[in-house]
N, CA, C and O of each residue as an XYZ file, in Angstrom:
772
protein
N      26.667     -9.407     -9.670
C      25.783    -10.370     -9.049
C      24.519    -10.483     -9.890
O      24.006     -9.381    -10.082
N      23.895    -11.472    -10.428
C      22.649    -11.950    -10.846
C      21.835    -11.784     -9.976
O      22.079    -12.243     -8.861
N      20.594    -11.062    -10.226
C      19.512    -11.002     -9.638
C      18.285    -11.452    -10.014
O      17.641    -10.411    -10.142
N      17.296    -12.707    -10.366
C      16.359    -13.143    -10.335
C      15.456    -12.286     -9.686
O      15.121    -12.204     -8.504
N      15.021    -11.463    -11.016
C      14.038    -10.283    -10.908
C      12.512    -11.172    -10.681
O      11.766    -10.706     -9.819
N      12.206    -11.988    -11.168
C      10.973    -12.940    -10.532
C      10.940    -13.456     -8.983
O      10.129    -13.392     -8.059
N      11.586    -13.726     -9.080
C      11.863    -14.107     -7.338
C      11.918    -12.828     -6.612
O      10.917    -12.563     -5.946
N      12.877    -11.989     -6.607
C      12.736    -10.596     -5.871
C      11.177    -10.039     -6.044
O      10.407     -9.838     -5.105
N      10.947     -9.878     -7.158
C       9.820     -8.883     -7.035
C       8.782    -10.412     -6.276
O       7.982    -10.136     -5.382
N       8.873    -11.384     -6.576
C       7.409    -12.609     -5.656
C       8.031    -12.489     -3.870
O       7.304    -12.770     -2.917
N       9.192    -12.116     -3.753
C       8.916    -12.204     -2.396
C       9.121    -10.665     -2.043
O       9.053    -10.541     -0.820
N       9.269     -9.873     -2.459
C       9.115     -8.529     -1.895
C       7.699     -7.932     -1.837
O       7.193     -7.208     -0.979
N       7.244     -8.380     -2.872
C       5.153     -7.736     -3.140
C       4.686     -8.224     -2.054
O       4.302     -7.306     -1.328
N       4.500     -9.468     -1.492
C       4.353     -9.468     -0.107
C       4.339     -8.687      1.574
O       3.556     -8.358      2.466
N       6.163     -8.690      1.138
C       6.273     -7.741      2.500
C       5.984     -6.058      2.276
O       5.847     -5.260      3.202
N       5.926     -5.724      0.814
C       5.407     -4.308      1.042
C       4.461     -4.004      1.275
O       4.236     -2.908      1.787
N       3.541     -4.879      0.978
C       1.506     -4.856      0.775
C       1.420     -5.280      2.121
O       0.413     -4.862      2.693
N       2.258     -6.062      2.869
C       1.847     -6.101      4.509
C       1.177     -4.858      4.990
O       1.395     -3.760      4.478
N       0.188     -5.096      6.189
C       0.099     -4.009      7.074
C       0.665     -4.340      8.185
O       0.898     -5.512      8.481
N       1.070     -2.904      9.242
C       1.659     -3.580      9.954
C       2.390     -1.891     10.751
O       3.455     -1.275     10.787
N       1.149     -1.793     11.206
C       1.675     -0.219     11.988
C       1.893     -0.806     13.532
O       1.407     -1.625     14.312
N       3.160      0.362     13.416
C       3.691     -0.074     15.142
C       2.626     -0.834     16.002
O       1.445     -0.512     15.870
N       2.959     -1.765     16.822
C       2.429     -2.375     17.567
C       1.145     -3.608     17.019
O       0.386     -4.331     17.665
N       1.383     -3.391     15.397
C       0.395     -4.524     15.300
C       0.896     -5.064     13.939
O       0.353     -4.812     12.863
N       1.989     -5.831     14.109
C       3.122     -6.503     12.823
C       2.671     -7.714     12.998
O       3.556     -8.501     12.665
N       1.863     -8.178     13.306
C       1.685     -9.895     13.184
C       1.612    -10.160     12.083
O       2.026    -11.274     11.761
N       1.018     -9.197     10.955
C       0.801     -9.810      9.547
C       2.491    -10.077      8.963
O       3.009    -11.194      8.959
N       3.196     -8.798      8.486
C       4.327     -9.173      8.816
C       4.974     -9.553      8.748
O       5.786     -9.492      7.825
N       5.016    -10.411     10.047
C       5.932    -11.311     11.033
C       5.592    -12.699     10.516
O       6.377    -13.607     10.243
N       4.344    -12.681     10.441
C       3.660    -13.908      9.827
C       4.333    -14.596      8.691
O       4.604    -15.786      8.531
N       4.579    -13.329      7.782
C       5.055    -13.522      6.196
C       6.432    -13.974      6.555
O       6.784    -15.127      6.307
N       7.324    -13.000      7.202
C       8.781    -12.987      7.419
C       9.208    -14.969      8.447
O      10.206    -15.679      8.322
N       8.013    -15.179      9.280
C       8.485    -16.592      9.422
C       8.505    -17.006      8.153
O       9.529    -16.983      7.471
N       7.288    -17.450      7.707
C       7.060    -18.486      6.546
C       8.124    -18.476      5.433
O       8.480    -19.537      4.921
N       8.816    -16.872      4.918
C      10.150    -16.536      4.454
C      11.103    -17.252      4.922
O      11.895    -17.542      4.025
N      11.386    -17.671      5.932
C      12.764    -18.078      6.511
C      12.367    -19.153      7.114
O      13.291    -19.346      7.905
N      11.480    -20.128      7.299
C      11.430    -21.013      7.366
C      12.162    -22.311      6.873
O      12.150    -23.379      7.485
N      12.628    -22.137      6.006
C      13.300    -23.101      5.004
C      15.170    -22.260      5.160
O      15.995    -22.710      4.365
N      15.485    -21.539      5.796
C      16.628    -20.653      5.508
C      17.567    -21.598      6.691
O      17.148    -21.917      7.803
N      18.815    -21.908      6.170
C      19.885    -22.100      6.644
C      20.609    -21.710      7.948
O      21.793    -21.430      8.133
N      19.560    -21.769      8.806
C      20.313    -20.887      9.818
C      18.958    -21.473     11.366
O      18.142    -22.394     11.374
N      19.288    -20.459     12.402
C      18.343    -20.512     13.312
C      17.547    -19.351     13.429
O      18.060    -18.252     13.221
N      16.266    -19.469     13.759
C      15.418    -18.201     13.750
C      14.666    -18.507     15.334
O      14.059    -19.441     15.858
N      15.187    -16.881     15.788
C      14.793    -16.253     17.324
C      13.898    -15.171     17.351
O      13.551    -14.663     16.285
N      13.627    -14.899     18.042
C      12.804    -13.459     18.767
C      13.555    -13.061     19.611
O      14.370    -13.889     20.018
N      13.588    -11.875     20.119
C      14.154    -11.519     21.398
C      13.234    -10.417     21.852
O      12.432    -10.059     20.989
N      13.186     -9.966     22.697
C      12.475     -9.579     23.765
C      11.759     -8.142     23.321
O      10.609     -8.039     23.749
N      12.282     -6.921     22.471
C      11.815     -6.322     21.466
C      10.857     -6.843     20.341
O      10.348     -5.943     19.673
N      10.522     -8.098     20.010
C       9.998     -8.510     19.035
C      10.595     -8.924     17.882
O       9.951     -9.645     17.121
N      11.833     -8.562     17.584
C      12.628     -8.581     16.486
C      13.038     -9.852     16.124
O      13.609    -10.531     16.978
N      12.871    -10.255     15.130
C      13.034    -11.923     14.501
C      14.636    -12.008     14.275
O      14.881    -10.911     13.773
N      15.377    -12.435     14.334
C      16.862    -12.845     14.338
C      17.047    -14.075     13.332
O      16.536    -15.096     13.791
N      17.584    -14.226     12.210
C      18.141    -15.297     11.552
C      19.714    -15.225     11.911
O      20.514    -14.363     11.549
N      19.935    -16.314     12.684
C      21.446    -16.465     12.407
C      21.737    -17.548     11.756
O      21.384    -18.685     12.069
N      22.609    -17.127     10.521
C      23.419    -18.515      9.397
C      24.512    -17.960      9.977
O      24.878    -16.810     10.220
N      25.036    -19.278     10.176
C      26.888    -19.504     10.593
C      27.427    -19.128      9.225
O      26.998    -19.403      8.105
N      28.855    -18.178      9.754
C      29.364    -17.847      8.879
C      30.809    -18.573      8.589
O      30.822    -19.771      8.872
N      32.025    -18.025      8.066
C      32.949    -19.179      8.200
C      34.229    -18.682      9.049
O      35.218    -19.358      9.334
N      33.961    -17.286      9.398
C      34.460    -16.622     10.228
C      33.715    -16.219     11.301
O      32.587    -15.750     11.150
N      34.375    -16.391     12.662
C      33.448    -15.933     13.921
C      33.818    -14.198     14.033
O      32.992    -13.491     14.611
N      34.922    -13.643     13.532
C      35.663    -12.064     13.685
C      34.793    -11.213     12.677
O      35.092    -10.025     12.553
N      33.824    -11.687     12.007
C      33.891    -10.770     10.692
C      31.858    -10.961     11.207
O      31.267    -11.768     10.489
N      31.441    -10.634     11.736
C      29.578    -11.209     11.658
C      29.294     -9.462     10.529
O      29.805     -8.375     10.257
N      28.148    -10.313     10.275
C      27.760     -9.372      9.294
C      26.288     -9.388      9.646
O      25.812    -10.433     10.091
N      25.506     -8.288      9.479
C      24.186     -8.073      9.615
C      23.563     -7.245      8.737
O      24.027     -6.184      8.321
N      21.901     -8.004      8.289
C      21.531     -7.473      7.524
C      19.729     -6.641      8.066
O      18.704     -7.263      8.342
N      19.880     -5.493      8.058
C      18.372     -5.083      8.585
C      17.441     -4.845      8.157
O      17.405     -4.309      7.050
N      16.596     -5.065      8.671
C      14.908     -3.875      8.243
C      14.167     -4.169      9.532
O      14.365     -5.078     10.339
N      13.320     -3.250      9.542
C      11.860     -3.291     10.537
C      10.824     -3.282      9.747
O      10.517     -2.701      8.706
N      10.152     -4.347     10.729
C       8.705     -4.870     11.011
C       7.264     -3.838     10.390
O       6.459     -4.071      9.489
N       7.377     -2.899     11.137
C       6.871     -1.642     11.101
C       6.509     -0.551     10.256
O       7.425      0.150      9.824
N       5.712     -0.372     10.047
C       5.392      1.191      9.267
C       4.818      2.098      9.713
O       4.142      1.817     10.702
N       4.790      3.492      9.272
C       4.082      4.215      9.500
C       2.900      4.429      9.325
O       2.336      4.008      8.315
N       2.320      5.068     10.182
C       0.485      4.700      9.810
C       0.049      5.965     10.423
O       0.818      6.893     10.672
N      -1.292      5.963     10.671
C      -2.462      6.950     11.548
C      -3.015      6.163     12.745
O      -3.122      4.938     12.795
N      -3.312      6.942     13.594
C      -4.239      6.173     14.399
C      -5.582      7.407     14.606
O      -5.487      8.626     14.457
N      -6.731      6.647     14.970
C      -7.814      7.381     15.044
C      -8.186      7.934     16.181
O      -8.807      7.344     17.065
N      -7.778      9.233     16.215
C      -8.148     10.361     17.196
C      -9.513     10.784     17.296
O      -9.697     10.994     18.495
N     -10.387     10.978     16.767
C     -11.696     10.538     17.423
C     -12.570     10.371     16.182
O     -12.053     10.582     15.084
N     -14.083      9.944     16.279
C     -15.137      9.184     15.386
C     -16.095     10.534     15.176
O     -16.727     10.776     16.204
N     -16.313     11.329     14.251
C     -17.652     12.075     13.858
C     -19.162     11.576     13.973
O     -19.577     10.542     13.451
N     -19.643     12.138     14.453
C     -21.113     11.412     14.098
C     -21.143     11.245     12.930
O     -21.338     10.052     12.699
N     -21.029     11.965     11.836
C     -21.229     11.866     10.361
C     -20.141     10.700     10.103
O     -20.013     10.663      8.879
N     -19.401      9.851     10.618
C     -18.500      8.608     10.535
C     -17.147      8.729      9.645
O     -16.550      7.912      8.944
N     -16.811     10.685     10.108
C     -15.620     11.431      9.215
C     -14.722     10.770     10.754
O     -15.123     10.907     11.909
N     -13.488     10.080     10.327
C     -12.594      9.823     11.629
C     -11.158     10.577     11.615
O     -10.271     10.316     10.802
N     -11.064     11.539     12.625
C     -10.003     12.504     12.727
C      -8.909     11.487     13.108
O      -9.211     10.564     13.864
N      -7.965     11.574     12.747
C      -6.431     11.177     12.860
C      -5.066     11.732     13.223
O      -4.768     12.915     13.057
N      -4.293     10.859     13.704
C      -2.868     11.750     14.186
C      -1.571     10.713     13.168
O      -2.059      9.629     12.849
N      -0.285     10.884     12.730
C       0.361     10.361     12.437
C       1.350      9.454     13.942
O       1.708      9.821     15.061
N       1.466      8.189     13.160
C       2.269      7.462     14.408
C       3.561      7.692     14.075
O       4.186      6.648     14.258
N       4.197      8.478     13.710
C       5.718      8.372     13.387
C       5.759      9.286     12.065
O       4.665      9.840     11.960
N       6.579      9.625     11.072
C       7.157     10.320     10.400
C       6.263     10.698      9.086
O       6.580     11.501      8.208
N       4.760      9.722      9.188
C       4.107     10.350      8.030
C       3.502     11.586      7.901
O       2.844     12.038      8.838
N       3.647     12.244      6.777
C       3.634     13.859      6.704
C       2.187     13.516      5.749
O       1.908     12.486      5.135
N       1.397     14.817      5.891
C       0.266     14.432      5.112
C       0.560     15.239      3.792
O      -0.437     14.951      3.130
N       1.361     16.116      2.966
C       1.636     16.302      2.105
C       2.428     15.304      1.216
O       2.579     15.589      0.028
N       2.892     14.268      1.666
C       3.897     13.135      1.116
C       2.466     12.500      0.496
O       2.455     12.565     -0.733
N       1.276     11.910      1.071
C       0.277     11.322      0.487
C      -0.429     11.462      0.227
O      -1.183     10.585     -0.196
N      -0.765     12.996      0.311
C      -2.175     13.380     -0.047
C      -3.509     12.683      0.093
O      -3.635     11.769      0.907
N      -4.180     12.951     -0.421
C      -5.599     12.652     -0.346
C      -5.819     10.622     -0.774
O      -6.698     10.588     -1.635
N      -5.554      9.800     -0.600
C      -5.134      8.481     -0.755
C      -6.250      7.833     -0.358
O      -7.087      8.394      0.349
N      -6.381      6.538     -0.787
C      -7.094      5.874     -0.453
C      -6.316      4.592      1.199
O      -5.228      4.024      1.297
N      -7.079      4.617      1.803
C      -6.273      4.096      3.278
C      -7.601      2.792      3.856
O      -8.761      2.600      3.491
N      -6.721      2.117      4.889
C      -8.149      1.128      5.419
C      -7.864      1.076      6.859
O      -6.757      0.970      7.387
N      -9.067      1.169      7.447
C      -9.063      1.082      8.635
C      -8.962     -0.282      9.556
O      -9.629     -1.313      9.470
N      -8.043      0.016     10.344
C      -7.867     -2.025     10.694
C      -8.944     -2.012     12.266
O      -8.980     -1.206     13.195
N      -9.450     -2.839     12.096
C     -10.035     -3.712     13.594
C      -9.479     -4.649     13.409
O      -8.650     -5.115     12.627
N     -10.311     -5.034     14.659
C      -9.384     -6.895     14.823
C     -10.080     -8.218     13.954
O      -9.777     -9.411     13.944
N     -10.920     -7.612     13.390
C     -11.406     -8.926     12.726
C     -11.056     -8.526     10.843
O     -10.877     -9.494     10.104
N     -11.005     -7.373     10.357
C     -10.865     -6.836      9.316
C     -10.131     -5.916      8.721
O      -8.922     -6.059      8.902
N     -10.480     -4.947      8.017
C     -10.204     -3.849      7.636
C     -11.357     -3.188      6.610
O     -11.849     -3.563      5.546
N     -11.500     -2.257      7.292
C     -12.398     -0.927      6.303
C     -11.690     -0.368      5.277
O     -10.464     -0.305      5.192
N     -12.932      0.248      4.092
C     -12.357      1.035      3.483
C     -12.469      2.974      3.717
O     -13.432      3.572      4.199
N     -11.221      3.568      3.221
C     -11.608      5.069      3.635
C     -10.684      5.765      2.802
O      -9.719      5.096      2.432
N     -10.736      6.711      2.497
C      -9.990      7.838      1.844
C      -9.446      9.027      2.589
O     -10.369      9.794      2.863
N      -8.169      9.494      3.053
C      -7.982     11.051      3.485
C      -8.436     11.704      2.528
O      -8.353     11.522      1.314
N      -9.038     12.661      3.274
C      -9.775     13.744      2.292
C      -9.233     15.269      2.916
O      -8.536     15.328      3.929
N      -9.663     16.460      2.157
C      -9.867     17.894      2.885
C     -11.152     18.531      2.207
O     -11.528     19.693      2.053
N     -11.765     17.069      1.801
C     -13.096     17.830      1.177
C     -12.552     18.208     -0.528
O     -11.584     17.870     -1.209
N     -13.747     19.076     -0.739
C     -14.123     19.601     -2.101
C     -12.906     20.847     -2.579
O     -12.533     21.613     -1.690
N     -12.576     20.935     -3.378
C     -11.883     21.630     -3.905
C     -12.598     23.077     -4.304
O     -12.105     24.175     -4.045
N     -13.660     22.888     -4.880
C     -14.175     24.391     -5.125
C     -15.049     24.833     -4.195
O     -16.275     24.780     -4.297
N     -14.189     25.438     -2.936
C     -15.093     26.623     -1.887
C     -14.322     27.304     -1.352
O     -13.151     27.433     -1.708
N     -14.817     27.823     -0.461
C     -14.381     29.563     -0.289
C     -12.749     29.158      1.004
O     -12.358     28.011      1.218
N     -12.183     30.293      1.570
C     -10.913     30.114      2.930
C     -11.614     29.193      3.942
O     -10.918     28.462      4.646
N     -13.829     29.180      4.128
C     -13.050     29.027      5.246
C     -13.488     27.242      5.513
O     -14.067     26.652      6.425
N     -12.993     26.896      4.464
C     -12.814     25.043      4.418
C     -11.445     24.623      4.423
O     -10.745     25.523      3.957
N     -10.843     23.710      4.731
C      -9.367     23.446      4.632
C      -8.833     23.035      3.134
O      -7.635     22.879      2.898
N      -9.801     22.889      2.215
C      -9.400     23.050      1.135
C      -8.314     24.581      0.653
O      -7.182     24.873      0.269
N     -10.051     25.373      1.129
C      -9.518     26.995      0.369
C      -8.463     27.863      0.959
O      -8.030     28.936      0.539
N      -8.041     26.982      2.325
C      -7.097     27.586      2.703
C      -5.778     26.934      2.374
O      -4.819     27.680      2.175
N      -5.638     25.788      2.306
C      -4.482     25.031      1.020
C      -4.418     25.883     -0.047
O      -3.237     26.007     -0.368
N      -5.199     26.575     -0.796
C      -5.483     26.926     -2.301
C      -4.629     28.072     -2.207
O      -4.063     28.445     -3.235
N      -4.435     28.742     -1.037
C      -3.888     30.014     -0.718
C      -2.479     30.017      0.033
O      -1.955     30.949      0.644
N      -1.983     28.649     -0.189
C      -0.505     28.280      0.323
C      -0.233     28.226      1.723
O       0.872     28.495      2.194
N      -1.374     27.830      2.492
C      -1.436     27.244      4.035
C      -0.974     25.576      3.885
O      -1.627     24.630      3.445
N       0.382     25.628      4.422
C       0.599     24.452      4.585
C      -0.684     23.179      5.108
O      -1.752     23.528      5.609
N      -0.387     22.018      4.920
C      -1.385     21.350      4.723
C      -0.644     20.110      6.303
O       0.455     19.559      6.347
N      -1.476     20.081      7.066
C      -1.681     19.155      8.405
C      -2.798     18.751      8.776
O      -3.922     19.225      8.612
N      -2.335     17.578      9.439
C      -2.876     16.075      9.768
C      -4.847     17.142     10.517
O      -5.977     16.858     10.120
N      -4.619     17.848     11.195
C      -5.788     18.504     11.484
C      -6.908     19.186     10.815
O      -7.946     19.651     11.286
N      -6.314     19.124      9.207
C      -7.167     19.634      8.406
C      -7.797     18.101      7.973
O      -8.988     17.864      8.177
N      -7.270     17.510      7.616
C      -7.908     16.024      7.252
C      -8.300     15.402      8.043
O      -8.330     15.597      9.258
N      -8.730     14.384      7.304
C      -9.629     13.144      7.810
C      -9.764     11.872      6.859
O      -9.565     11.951      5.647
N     -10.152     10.583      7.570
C     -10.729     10.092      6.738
C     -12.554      9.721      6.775
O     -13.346      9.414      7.666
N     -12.653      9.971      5.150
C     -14.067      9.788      4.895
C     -14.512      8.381      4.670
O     -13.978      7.725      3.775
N     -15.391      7.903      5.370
C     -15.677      6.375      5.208
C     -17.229      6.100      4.730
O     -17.476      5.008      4.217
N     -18.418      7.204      4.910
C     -19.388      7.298      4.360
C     -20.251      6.483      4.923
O     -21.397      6.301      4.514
N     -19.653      5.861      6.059
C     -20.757      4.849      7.195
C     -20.626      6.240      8.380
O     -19.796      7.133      8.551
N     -21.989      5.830      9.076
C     -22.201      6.798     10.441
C     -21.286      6.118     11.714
O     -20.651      5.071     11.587
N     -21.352      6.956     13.010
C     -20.186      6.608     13.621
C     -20.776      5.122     14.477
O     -20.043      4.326     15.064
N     -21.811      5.057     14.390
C     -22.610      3.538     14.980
C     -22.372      2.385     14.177
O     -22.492      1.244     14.623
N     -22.081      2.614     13.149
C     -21.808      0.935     11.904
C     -20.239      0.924     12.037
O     -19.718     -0.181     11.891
N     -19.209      2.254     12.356
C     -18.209      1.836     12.572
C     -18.216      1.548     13.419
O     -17.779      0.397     13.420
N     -18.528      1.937     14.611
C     -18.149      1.266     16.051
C     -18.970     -0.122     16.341
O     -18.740     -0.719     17.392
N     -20.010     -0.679     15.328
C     -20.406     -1.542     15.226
C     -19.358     -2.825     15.084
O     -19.353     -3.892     15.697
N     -18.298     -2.222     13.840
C     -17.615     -2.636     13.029
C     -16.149     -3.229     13.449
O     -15.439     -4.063     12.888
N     -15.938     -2.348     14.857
C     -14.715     -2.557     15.470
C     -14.125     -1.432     15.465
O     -13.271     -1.339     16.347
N     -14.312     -0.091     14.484
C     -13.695      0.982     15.118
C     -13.994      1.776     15.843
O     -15.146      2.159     16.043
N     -12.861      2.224     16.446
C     -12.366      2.397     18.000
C     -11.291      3.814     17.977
O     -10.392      3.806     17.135
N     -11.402      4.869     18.808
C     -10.706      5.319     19.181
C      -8.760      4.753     19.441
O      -8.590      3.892     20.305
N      -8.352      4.921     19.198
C      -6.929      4.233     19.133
C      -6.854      3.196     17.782
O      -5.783      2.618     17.600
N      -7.888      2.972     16.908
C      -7.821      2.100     15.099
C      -6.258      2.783     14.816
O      -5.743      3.861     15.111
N      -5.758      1.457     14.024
C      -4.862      2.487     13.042
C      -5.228      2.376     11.723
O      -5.786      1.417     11.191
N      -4.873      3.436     11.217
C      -5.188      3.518      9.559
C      -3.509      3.279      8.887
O      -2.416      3.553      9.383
N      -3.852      2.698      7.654
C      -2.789      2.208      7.141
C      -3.258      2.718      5.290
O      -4.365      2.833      4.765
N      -2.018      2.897      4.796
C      -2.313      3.110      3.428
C      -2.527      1.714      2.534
O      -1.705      0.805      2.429
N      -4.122      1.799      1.791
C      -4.693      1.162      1.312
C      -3.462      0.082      0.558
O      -2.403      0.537      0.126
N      -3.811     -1.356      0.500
C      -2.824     -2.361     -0.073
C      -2.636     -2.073     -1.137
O      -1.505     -1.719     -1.468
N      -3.800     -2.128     -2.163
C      -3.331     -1.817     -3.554
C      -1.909     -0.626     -3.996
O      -0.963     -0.705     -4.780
N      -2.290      0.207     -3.228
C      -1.385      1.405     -3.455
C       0.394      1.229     -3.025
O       1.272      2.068     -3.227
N       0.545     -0.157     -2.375
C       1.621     -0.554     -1.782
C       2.173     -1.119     -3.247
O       3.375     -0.859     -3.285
N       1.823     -1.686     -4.273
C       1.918     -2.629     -5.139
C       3.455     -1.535     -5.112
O       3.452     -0.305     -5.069
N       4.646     -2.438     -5.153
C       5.809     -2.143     -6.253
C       5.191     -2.045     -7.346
O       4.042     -2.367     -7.648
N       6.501     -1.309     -8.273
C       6.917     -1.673     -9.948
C       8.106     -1.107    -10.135
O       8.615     -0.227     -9.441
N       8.492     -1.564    -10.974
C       9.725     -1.524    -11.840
C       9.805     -0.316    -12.550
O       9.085      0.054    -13.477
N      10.897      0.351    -11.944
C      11.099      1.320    -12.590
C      12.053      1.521    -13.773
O      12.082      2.635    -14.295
N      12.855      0.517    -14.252
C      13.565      0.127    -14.895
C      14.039     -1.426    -15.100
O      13.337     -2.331    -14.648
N      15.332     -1.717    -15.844
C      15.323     -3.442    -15.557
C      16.304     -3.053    -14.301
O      16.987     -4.055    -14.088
N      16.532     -2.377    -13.706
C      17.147     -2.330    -12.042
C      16.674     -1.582    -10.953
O      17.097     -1.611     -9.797
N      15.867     -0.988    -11.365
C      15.440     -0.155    -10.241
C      13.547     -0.483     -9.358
O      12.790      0.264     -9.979
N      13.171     -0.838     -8.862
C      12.094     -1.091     -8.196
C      11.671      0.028     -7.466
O      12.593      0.717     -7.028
N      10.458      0.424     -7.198
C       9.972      1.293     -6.230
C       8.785      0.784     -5.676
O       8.057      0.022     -6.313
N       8.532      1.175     -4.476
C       7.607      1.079     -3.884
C       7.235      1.257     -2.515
O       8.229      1.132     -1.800
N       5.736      1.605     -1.586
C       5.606      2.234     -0.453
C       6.491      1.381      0.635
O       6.448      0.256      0.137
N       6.905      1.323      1.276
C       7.371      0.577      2.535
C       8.854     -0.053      2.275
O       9.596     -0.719      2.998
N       8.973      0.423      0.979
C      10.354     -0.380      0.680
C      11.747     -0.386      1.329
O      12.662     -1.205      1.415
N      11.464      1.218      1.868
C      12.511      0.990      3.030
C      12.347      0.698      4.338
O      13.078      0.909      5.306
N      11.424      0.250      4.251
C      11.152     -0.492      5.982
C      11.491     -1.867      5.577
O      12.325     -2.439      6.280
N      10.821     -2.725      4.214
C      10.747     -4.296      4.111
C      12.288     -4.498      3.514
O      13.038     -5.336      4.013
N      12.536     -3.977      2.827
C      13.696     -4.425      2.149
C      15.311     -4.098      2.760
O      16.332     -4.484      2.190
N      15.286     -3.370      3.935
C      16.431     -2.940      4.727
C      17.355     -2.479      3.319
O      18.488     -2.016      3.448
């Protein structure tokens, strides 16, 4: 099969750089209409949220289906520091050793912030969550945070909120080519089924 590596990679950079943590896929969904808009078939919702393209096939015995979800994994913000450090929980399967210390953005409803997971400074003593990483203490969501460097009044100014989700920063979503066949990139197995 021929694959039009321009076309794949122009409509996949899209749906990976989406945000779009449980319960707030409108971006998305947004993209995935405007995708199939023009597609051969009928496009539904059903009651889960889930967008449905059906193209008639030429057999009614044989249906074939093709998947992915909406959805990614993200953080949500478990509570605001005065110093405007925001503690976090994972919504689903993200491990904080898979991403380490990353750059991430915080969504409200009108925007998105910028922020970094951090565990702090690297050179100090056990009893920072650094120095106890340094000494082969597994590394969890309770030792981190993200650092945003505004106080907790300009975020909550800002729209964040107890229940925000954090999402890993867009840039860092970018695919690339790992070969002339192979592609990688964050979300790829959520967008690309």
């Amino acid at each position: 099969v021929d694959v039009d590596r321009d076309r794949l990679f122009a409509n996949l950079t899209p749906l990976l750089t989406a945000h779009a943590p449980s319960g707030v896929e409108s971006e998305v969904e947004s993209l995935l209409r405007q995708m199939l808009a023009d597609a051969n078939g009928t496009l539904s919702q059903d009651a889960a949220g889930s967008l449905i393209l059906h193209i008639a096939g030429r057999a009614q015995d044989s249906p074939v289906a093709v998947t992915a979800h909406k959805d990614e994994i993200a953080l949500i913000v478990k509570r605001i520091e005065d110093d405007g450090r925001l503690r976090v929980e994972n919504t689903g399967g993200l491990h904080p050793w898979a991403i380490g210390e990353t750059p991430v953005e915080i969504l409200t409803p009108s925007t998105s912030l910028p922020g970094v997971l951090s565990i702090g400074s690297k050179h100090v003593s056990r009893q920072s969550p650094a120095g106890r990483l340094k000494e082969g203490e597994v590394l969890t969501w309770d030792l981190m945070w993200v650092e945003t460097k505004r106080e907790a009044s300009a975020l909550c100014n800002a729209g964040v909120r107890v229940g925000s989700r954090v999402v890993i920063d867009r840039r860092w979503k970018q695919p690339i080519w790992l070969s002339d066949n192979f592609i990688a990139g964050y979300n790829l197995d959520c967008r690309a089924g």
